[in-house]
C-alpha positions in Angstrom: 0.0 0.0 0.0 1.3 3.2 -0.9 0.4 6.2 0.9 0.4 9.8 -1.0 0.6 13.4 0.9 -2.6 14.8 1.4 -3.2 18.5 -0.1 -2.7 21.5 1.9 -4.5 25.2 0.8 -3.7 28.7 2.8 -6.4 31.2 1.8 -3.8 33.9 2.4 -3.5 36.5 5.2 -6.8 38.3 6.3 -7.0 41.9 4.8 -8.7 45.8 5.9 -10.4 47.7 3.0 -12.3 50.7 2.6 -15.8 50.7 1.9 -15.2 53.0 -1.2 -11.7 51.2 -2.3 -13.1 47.9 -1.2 -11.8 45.3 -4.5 -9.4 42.7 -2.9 -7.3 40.7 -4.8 -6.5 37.3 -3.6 -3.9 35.4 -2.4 -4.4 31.6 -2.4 -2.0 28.6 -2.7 -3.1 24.8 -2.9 -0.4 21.6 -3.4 -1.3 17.9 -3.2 -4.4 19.4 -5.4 -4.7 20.4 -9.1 -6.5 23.3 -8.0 -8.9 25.1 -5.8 -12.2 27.3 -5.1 -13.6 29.8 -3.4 -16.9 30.1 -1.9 -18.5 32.4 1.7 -19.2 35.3 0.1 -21.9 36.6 -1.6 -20.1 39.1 -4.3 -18.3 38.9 -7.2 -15.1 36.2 -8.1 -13.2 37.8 -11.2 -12.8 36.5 -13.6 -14.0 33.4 -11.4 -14.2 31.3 -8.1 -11.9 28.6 -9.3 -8.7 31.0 -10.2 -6.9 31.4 -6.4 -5.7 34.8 -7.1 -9.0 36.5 -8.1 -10.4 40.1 -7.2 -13.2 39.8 -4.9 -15.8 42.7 -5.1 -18.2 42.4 -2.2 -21.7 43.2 -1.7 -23.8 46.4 -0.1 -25.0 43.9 2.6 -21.4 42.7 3.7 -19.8 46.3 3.1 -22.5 46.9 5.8 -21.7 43.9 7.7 -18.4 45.6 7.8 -16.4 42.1 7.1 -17.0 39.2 4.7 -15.0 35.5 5.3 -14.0 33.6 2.1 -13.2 29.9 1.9 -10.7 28.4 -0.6 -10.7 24.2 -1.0 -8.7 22.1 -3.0 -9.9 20.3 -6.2 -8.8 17.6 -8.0 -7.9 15.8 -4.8 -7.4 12.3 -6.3 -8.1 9.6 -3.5 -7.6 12.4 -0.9 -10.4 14.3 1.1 -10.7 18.0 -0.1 -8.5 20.3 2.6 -10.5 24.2 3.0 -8.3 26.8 4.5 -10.8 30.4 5.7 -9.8 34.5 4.9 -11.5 37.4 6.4 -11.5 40.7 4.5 -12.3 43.7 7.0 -14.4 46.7 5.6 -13.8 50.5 7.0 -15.7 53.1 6.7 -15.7 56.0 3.9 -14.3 59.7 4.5 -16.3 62.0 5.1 -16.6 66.0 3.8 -18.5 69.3 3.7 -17.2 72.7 2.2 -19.7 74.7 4.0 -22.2 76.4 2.7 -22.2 78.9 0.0 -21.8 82.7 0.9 -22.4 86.2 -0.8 -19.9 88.6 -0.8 -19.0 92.2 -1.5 -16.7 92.8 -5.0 -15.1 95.6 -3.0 -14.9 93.5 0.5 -14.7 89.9 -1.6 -12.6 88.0 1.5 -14.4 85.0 2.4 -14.2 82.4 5.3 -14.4 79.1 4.7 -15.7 76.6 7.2 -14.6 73.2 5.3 -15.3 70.1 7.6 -13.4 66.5 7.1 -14.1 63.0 8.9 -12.3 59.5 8.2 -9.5 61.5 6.7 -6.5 63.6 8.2 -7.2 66.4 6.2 -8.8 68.1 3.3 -7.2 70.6 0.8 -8.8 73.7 -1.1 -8.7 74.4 -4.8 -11.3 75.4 -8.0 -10.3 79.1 -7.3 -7.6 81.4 -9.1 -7.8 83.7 -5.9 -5.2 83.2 -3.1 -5.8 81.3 0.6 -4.6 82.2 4.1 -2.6 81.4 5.3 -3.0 78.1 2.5 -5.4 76.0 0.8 -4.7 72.9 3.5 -6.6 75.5 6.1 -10.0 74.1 6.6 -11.3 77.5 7.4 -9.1 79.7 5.3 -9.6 82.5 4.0 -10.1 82.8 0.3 -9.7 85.8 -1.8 -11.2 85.9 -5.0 -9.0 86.7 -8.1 -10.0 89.9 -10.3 -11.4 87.9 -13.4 -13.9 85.8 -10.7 -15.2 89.3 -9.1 -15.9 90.5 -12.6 -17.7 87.0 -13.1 -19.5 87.6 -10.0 -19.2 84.0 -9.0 -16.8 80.8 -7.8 -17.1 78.0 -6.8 -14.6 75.7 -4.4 -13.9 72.4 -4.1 -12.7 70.7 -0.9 -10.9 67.3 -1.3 -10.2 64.8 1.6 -6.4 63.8 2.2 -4.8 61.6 4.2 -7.4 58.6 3.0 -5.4 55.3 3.8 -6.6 52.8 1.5 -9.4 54.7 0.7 -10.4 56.8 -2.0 -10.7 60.6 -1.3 -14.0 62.3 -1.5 -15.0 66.2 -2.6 -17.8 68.4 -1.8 -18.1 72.0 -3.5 -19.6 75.5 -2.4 -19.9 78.6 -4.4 -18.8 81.9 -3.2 -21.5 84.7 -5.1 -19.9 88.3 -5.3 -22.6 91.1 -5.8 -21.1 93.9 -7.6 -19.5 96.7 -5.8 -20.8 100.6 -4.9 -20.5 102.9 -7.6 -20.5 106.4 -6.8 -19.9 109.9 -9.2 -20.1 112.9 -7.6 -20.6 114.4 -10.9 -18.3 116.6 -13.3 -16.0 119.3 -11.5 -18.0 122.7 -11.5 -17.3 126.1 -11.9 -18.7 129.1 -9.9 -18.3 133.2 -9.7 -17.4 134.8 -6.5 -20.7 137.0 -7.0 -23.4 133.9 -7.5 -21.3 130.9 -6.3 -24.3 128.2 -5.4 -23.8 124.8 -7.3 -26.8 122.7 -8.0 -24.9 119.0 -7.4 -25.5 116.3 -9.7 -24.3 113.1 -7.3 -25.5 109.4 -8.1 -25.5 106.5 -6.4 -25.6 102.6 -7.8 -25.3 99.3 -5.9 -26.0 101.3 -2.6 -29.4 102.6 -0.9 -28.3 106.2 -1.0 -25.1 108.4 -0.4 -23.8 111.7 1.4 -21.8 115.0 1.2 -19.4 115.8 3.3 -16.2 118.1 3.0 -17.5 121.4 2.8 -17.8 123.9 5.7 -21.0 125.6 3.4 -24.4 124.6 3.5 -26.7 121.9 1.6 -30.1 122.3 0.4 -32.2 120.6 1.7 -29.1 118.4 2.9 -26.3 116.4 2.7 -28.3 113.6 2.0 -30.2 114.9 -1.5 -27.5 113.9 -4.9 -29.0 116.9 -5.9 -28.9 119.1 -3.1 -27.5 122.9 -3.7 -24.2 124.0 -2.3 -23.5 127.7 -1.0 -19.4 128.1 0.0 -19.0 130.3 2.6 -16.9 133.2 2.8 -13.5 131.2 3.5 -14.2 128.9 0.4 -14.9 131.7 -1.9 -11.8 133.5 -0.4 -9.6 130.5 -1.2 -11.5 130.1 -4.4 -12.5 126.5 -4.6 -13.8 123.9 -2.2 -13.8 119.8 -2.8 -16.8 118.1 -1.7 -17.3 114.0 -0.8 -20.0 111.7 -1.7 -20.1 108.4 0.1 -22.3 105.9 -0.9 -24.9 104.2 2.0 -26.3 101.3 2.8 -23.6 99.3 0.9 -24.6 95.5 2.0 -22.0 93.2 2.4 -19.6 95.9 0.3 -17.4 98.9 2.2 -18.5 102.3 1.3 -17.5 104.0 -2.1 -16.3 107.6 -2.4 -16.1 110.0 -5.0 -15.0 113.8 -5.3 -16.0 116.9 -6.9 -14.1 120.4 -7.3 -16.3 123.6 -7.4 -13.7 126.1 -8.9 -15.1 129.5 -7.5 -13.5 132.4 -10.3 -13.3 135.8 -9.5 -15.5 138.5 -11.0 -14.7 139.5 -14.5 -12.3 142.4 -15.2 -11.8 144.4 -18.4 -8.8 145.9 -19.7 -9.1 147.3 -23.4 -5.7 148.6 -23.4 -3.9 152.2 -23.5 -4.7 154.6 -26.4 -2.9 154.4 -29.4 -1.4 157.1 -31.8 -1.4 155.7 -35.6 -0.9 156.7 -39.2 -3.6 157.7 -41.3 -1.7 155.0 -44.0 -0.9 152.6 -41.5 -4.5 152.8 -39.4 -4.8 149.0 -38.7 -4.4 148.8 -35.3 -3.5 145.4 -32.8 -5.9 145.8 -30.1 -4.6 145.0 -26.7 -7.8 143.7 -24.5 -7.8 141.4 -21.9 -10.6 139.5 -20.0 -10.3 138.1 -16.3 -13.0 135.9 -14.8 -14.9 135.7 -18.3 -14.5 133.4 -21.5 -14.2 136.1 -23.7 -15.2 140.0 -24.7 -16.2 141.7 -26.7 -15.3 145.1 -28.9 -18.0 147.6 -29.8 -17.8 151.3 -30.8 -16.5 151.6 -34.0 -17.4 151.6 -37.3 -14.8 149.9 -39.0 -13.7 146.1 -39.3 -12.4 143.6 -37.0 -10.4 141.1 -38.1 -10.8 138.3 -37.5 -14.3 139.4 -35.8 -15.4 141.7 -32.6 -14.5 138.6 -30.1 -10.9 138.6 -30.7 -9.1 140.6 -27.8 -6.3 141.5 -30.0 -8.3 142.2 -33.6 -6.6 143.7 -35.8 -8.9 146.9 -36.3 -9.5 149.0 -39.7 -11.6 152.3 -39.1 -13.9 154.1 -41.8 -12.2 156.6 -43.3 -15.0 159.3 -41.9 -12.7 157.9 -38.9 -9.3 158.4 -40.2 -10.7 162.2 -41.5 -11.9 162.7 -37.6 -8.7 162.3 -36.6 -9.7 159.5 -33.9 -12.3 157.0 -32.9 -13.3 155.2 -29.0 -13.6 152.0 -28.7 -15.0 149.5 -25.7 -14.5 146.2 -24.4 -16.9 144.2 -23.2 -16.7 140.6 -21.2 -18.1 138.2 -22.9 -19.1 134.3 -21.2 -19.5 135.8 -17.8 -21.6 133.0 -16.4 -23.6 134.5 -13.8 -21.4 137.1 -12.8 -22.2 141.0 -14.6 -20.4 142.3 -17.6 -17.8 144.9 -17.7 -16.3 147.5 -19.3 -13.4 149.4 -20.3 -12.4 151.9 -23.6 -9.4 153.2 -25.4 -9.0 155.9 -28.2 -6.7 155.5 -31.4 -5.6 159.1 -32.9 -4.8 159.5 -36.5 -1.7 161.4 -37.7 -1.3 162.2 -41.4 0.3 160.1 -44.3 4.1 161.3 -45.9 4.4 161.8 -49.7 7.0 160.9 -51.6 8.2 162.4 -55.5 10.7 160.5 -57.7 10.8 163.7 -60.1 10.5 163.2 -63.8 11.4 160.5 -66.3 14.1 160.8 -68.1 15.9 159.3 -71.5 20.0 159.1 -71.7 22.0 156.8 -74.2 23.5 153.8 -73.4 26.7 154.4 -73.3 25.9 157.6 -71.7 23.6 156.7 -69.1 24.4 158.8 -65.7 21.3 159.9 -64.7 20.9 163.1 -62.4 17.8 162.1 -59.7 15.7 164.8 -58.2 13.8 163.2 -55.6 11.6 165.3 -53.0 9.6 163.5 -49.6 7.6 165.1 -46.9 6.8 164.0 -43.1 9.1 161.5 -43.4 12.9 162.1 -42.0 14.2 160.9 -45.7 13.8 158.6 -48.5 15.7 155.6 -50.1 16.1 154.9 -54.1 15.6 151.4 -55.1 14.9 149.1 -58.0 18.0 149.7 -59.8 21.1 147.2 -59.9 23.4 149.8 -61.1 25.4 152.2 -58.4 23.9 155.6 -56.5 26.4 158.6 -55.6 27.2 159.2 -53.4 24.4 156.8 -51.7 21.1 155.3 -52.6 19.6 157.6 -49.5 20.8 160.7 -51.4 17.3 162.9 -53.4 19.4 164.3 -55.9 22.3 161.3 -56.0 23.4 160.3 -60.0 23.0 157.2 -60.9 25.0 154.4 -63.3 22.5 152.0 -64.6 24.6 148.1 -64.9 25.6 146.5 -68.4 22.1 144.4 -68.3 20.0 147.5 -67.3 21.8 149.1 -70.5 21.1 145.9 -72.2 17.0 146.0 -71.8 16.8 150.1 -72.4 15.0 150.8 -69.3 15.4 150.5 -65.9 12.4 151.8 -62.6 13.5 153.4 -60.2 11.6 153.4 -56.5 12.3 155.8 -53.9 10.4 155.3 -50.7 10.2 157.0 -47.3 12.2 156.1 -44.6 12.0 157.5 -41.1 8.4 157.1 -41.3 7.3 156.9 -37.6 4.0 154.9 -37.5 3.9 155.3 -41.0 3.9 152.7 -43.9 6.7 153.7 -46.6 5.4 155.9 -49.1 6.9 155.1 -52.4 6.9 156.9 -56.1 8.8 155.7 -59.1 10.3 157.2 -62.2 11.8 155.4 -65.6 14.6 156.0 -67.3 14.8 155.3 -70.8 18.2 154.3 -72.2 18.6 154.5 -75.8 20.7 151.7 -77.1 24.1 152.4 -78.4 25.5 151.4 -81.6 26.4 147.3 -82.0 28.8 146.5 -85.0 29.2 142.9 -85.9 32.2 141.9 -87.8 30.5 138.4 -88.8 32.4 135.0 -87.9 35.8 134.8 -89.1 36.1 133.2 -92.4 38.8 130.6 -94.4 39.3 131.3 -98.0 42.4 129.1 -100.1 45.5 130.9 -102.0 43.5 129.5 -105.5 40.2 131.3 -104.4 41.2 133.8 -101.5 38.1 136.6 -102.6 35.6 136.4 -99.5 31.7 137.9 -98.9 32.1 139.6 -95.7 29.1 139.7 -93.5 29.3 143.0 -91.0 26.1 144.6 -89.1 25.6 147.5 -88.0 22.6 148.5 -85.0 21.5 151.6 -83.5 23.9 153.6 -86.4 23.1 154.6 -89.7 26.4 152.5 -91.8 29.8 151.3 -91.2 33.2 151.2 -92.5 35.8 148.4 -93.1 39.4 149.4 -92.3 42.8 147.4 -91.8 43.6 145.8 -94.7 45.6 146.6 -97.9 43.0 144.5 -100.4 40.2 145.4 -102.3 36.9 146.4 -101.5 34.1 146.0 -104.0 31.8 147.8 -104.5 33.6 149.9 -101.5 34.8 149.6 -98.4 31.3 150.8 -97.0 29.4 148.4 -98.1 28.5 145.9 -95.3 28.5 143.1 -97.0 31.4 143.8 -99.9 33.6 141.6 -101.1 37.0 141.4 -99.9 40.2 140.6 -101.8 43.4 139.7 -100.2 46.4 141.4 -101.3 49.2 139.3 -102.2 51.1 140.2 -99.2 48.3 139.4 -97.1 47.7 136.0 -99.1 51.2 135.0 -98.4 50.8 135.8 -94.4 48.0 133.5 -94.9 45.4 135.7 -92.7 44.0 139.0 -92.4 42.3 140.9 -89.8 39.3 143.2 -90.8 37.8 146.2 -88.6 34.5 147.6 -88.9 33.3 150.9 -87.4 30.0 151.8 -86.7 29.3 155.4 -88.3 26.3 158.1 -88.2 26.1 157.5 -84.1 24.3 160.7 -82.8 25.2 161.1 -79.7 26.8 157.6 -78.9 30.6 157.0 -79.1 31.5 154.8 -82.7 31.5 151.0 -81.8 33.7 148.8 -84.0 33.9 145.0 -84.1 36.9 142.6 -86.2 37.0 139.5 -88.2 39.4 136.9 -89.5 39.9 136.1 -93.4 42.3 132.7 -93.2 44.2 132.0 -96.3 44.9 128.6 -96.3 47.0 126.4 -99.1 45.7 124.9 -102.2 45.2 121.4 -101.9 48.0 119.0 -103.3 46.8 115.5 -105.4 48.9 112.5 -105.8 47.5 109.7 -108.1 50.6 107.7 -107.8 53.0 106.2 -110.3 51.7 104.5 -113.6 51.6 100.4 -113.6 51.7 97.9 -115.3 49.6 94.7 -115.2 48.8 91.5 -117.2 45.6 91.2 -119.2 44.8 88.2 -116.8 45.6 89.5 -113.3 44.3 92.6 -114.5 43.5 94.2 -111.1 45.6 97.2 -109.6 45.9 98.6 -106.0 45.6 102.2 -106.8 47.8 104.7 -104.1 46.1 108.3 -104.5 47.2 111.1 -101.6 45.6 114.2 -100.9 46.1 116.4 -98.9 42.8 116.9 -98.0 42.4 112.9 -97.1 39.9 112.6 -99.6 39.0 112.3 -103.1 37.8 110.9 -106.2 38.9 108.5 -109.3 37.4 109.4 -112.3 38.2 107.7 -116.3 37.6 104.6 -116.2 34.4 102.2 -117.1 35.6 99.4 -114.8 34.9 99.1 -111.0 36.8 100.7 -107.7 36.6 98.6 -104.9 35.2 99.4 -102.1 34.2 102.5 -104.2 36.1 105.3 -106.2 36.2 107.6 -102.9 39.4 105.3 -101.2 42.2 106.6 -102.5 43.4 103.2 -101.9 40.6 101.3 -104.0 41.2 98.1 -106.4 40.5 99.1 -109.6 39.3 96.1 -111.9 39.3 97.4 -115.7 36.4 96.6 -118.1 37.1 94.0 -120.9 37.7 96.5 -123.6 40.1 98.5 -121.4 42.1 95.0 -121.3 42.3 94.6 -124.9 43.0 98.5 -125.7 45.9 97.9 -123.7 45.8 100.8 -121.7 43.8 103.4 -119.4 44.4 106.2 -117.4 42.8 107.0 -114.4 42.4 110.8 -112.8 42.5 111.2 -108.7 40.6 115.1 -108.1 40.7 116.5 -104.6 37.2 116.5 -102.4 36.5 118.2 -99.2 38.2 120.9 -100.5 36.9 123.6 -98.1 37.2 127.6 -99.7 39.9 126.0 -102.3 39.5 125.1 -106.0 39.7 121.3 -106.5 43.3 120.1 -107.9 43.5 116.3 -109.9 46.4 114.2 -111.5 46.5 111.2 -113.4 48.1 107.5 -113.3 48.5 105.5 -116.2 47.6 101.5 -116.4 48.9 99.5 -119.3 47.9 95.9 -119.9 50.4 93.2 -121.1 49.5 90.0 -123.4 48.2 86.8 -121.0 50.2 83.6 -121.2 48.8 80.9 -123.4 49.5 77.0 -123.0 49.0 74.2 -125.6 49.8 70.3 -124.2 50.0 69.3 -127.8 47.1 66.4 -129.2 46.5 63.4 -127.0 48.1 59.9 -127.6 47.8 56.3 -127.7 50.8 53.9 -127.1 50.7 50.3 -126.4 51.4 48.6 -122.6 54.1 47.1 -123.7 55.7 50.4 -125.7 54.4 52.7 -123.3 56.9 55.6 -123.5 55.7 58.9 -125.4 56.9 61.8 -126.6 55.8 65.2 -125.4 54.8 67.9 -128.0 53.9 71.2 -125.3 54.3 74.8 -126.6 54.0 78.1 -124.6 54.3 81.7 -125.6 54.4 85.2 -123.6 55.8 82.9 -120.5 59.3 82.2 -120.1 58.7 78.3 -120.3 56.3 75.5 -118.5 56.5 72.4 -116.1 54.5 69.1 -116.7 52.4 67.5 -113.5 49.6 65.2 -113.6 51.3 61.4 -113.7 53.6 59.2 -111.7 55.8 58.0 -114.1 59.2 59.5 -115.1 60.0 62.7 -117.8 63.2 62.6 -119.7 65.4 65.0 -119.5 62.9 66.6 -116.9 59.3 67.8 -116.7 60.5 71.3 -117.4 61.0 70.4 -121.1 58.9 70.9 -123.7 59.4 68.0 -125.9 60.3 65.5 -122.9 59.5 61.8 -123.0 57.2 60.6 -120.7 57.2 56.9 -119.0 54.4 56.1 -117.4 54.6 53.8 -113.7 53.0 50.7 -113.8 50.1 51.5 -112.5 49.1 54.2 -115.2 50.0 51.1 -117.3 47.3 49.2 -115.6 44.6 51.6 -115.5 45.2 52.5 -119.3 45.2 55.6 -119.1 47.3 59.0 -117.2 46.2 62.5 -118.0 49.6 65.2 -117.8 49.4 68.9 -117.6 51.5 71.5 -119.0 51.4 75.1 -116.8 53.6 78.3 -118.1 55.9 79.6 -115.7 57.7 82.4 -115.6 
């Protein structure tokens, strides 16, 4: 008989969990046993009773029972008796919490004190707010202070959370904190008063608050300090010191502290006037800056007067502009009057602007002078003004431009234009404006001569048409030379021949002079004649050329660097203006056998043109005669050469590979041909002249 060991199971060590964490896991071995299960309690095995390390989730009834006992026996025991071993799971109770209740609070007072309670738990902590606790958020009854965004919102709400749980879970509660808007008081705009009438009627208000109050003022409140609308009197101190700040405080404010605002009553003095002292003026000058000023009023205003003010009557310092009838009176009164007293009165105050007279002014005659006699004598004359000053003129006064009776030199440019103003104004003139006359001198122009350009004439045509003007004269004379004149040497535009003294100095200077001037001094003006030399032509030396390389590199000079070839019917290349051109002769100036060609000067300025003339002749071309072609037989190939050349020297054979005898320079020379011609049957030879 053979005895096995009997299975053993431990159901693991008893455990404690909370009623709101209360899943267990499992903990049970078995040997001797292929397995085990579980049984006692009346919740739920996961995934099942027959796996020993299962989560057991227990009931309401044994949560309440406060424990549950579990039983674990072996399965699969073979011939052995199952074996049970027990486990005993222990439930505690939940935390507990309460935030308090909710509370209303002032925006302007928003502190709140919280009264959180905790139980099962060693604490609790604060949060859900972006405001600040105190002296921290683990202070069951701190104090929480609402953040500026959640006293705009007008609301938050708190959360208290349990810490310090154990094995159990922690649990929340919330409260909300409401924040009713704060007091708002104005005690309306700042206010001004006169020292004559200086009640205010106040214009307080009053929101989030049953009512408000003045305080601040040592003066009196009608019907009292309690009306937002009451009427303020200062007293005698306040409108001394002139101004007083009153208070308004808001009442009955609820859970909020009191709101205050402030309000200035500015008390002016009464208004002054002060149109200014009397003014003395020019009867030309009567516009007169006013001087008024205002104290204790917005404005004033002018009145009295019959002129204008610019820019109106409200201005204190208008430019005024009185009626003539007001210049001719010799004065005029004018008042100022405030203007924007408020309550206070208007006053008054007046000045008087006097008139003196005008000064004149005389620039004395106009008067004509010649250009090139143009001081002018000035007779200027002024009254009530100290003096006078001549303008308008670039030219020079003498002795001084402040001078009546100075003489004056009128510039090149004033000459120039024949005329120039002259201004002469007042100076010294008080309250005056200048006074000015003016007076024109006319200045008659003086003679201009004109030579004309100079000009360029050539020793083969030296005979020029002068060109001379004459202004502001009636003729003009040429002078200076030793030529001819014709028709005469008056004539403006005579002709002029060099003499040949002058033609050989290659220039001449010619002068004319202005004549029948008046009064003006003779003006005179010169010109150049330049004589330059004739050209000079070149058509090079004569060649000759072959009737078959027929072309011929003419070489022309000028000495004006250009010209023209001229008698021939063939072509220049590029044209027949190179002096340098290929000329290539026509086929009838080949067989005439000769041509001549003439170069002629171009660009030849004041000169005559000048040509000469190159002669081409043409020589015979070569001419070349093989002799008749021949047949010889391959086995008697040699043959004998019958060339003939005339005009060249002699002639050279080319054209085979076989051998000449003597040498392919002769005529008559035998010719072998190479094996090869032999072959093909046939060699073709070539005579060319040489020489």
């Amino acid at each position: 008989i053979t005895y096995t060991a009997s299975p053993t199971v431990s159901a693991g060590i008893d455990q404690t969990k909370c009623s709101n964490n209360n899943i267990a896991t499992l903990a049970g071995t078995i040997t001797g046993a292929s397995g085990g299960i579980w049984s006692g309690g009346m919740g739920l095995f996961s995934p099942d009773n027959i796996t020993l390390n299962a989560t057991y989730t227990p009931t309401v009834t044994e949560l309440s029972a406060g424990f549950v006992n579990l039983v674990l026996t072996s399965t699969g025991n073979g011939t052995c008796l199952p074996v049970s071993d027990n486990v005993v799971i222990t439930y505690t109770g939940s935390p507990t919490v309460d935030a308090g209740p909710n509370q209303t609070v002032g925006a302007n007072n928003p502190a709140t004190t919280l009264a959180g309670t905790v139980s099962g738990a060693t604490g609790g902590i604060w949060s859900g707010g972006a405001g600040t606790y105190s002296p921290s958020n683990t202070d069951l009854n701190a104090i929480y202070t609402p953040s500026a965004l959640e006293i705009t919102a007008g609301t938050v709400t708190l959360t208290l959370t349990t810490t310090g749980n154990g094995n159990c879970n922690s649990v929340s509660d919330v409260m909300t904190i409401t924040i009713t808007a704060a007091p708002t008081v104005n005690a309306g705009v700042d206010q001004t008063s006169c020292a004559n009438n200086p009640s205010v009627t106040l214009n307080g208000s009053v929101t989030g608050a049953t009512g408000g109050i003045w305080s601040g003022g040592n003066g009196t409140y009608n019907p009292g300090n309690t009306a937002l609308n009451a009427v303020y009197t200062p007293n005698a101190a306040e409108i001394s010191a002139g101004t007083v700040t009153l208070t308004l405080t808001s009442t009955g404010n609820g859970p909020n502290n009191p709101v205050t605002d402030q309000m200035t009553i500015t008390i002016t003095p009464a208004p002054t006037a002060n149109a200014g002292t009397d003014i003395t003026i020019c009867s030309n000058n009567a516009t007169v800056i006013l001087n008024g000023t205002v104290t204790g009023a917005t404005g004033g205003q002018w009145t009295g007067g019959l002129g204008f003010y610019n820019p109106n009557g409200n201005t204190l310092n208008a430019a005024y502009t009185p009626t003539q009838s007001e210049i001719n009176s010799g004065s005029v009164m004018l008042t100022l009057t405030t203007t924007g007293n408020g309550s206070c009165i208007a006053v008054t105050d007046q000045m008087t602007i006097f008139f003196t007279p005008s000064p004149t002014v005389n620039a004395g005659s106009d008067q004509i002078v010649c250009g090139n006699n143009a001081n002018v004598t000035l007779n200027g004359a002024i009254t009530i003004a100290t003096g006078g000053q001549w303008s308008g003129g670039s030219g020079t006064y003498s002795p001084d431009a402040n001078t009546l009776n100075a003489v004056y030199t009128p510039t090149a440019g004033e000459i120039a234009s024949g005329i120039v103003n002259l201004t002469l104004t007042t100076t010294g003139n008080g309250t005056c404006i200048a006074v000015s006359d003016a007076m024109i001198i006319t200045i008659s122009p003086a003679p201009v001569v004109n030579a004309g350009t100079n000009l360029n004439s050539c020793v083969n045509n030296p005979s020029v048409t002068l060109n001379g003007s004459v202004l502001n004269a009636t003729g003009g004379q040429w002078s200076g030379t030793t030529g001819t004149y014709n028709p005469g040497n008056t004539t403006l535009n005579a002709v002029y021949t060099p003499s040949a003294a002058e033609i050989s100095a290659g220039s001449v200077t010619l002068t004319l002079t202005s004549t029948g001037n008046g009064s003006c001094l003779a003006a005179s003006d010169q010109m150049t004649i330049n004589i330059g030399p004739a050209p000079v032509v070149n058509a090079g030396t004569d060649q000759i050329v072959c009737a078959n390389n027929n072309n011929v590199m003419l070489n022309g000079t000028s000495s004006t660097t250009t010209g023209q070839w001229t008698g021939g019917l063939g072509l220049f290349t590029p044209d027949n203006n190179t002096l340098n051109a290929i000329y290539t002769p026509t086929a009838g100036e080949i067989a005439s056998g000769s041509l001549t060609l003439t170069l002629t000067s171009t660009n030849n300025g004041a000169c005559n043109s000048i040509s000469d003339n190159m002669a081409i002749t043409f020589t015979p071309a070569p001419t070349v005669n093989a002799g008749s072609d021949q047949i010889v037989c391959a086995s008697t190939p040699n043959v004998t050469l019958n060339g003939s050349v005339t005009v060249a020297s002699g002639g050279i054979w080319t054209g085979g590979s076989g051998t000449y005898v003597p040498n392919n320079t002769t005529m008559n020379a035998t010719y072998t041909p190479s094996a090869t011609e032999i072959a093909m049957g046939s060699v073709t030879l070539t005579l060319t002249s040489t020489g």
